[in-house]
C-alpha positions in Angstrom: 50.7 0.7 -20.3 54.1 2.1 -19.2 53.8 5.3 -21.5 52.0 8.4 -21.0 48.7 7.9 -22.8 51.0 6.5 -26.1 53.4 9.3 -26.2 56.0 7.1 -25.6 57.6 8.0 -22.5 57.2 6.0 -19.4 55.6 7.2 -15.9 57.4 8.0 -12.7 57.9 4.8 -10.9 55.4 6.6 -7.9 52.7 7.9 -10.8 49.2 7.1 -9.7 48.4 5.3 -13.2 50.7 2.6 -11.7 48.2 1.9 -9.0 45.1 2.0 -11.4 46.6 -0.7 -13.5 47.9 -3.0 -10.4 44.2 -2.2 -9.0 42.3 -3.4 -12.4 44.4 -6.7 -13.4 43.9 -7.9 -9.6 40.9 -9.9 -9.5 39.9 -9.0 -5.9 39.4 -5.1 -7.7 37.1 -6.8 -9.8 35.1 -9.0 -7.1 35.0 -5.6 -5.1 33.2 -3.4 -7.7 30.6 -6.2 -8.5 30.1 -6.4 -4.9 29.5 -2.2 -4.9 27.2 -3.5 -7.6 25.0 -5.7 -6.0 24.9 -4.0 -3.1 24.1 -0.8 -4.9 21.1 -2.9 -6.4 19.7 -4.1 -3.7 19.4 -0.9 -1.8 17.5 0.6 -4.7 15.1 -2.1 -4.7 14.4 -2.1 -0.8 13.9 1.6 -1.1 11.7 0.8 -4.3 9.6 -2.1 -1.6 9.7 0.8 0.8 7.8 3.6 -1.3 5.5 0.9 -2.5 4.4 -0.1 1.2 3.8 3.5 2.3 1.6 3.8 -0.8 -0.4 0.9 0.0 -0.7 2.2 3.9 -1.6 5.7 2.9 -4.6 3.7 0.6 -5.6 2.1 3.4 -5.3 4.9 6.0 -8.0 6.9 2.9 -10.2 3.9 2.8 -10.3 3.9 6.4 -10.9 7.4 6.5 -13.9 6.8 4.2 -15.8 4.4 5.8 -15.4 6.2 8.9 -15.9 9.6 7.8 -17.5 10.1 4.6 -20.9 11.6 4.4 -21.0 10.8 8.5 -19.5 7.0 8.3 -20.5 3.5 8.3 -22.2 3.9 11.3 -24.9 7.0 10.1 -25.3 4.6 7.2 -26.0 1.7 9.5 -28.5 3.6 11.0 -29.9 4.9 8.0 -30.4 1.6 6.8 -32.0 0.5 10.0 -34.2 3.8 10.2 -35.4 2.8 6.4 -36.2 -0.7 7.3 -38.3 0.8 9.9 -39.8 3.2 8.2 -41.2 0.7 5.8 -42.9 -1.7 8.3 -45.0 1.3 10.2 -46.0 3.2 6.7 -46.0 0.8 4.5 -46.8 -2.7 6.3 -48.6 -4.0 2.4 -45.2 -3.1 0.7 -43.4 -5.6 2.9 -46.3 -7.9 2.3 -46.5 -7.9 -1.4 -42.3 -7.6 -1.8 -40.6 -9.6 0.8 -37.5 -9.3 -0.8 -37.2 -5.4 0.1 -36.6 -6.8 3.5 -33.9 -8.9 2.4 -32.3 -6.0 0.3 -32.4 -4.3 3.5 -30.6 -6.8 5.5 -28.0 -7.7 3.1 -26.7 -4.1 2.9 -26.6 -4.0 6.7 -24.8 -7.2 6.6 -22.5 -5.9 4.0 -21.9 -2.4 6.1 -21.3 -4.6 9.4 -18.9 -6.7 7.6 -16.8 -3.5 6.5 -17.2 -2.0 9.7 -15.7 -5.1 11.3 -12.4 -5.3 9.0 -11.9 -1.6 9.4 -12.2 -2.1 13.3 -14.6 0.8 14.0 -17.5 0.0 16.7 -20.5 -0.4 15.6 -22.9 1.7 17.4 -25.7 -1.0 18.5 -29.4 0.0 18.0 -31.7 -2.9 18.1 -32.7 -3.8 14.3 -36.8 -4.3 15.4 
């Protein structure tokens, strides 16, 4: 690789191409560019794990937002559920009577809305349930 791109006459003893082919037969050139490489990889893939974190927060910052929020939050829905309950036992006393299950139905979805409330750390306002 002494000649100008195969036109047969030879470089400058100072010409750059002299360098370039030094720098690629050395094997610490080689080493070096896997190195770049790797490290070039890597970086991609921790901004990749990165982007895919602040997705997952930003789901759970909206989920949060819903249960808190949405159509006046978990705890209007508590409430709702508690003001339904209630409702039942002073109009409807026989309904209870002849379905106990309702009651059941009743107390499952405010066990279900307390459990939610209590992962997504918002207080619970406390109304007695009777």
């Amino acid at each position: 690789m002494n000649d100008c791109l195969g036109c047969g006459h030879p470089y400058p003893s100072d010409h750059w191409m002299y360098y370039v082919s030094d720098s690629i037969e050395n094997p610490f050139f080689w080493a070096f560019i896997i190195l770049l490489v790797v490290i070039a990889i890597l970086i991609i893939r921790f901004v990749d794990v990165v982007k895919a974190n602040m997705r997952k927060a930003d789901r759970i910052d909206s989920i949060y937002e819903i249960i808190k929020c949405t159509q006046g939050g978990i705890n209007k829905r508590i409430g709702e559920n508690r003001e339904l309950l209630q409702l039942i036992e002073n109009q409807a006393p026989q309904l209870l009577d002849k379905n106990p299950w309702i009651n059941g139905w009743i107390d499952s979805q405010e066990q279900y809305l307390l459990a939610i409330a209590e992962i997504a750390h918002i207080d619970v306002r406390t109304h007695s349930r009777r």
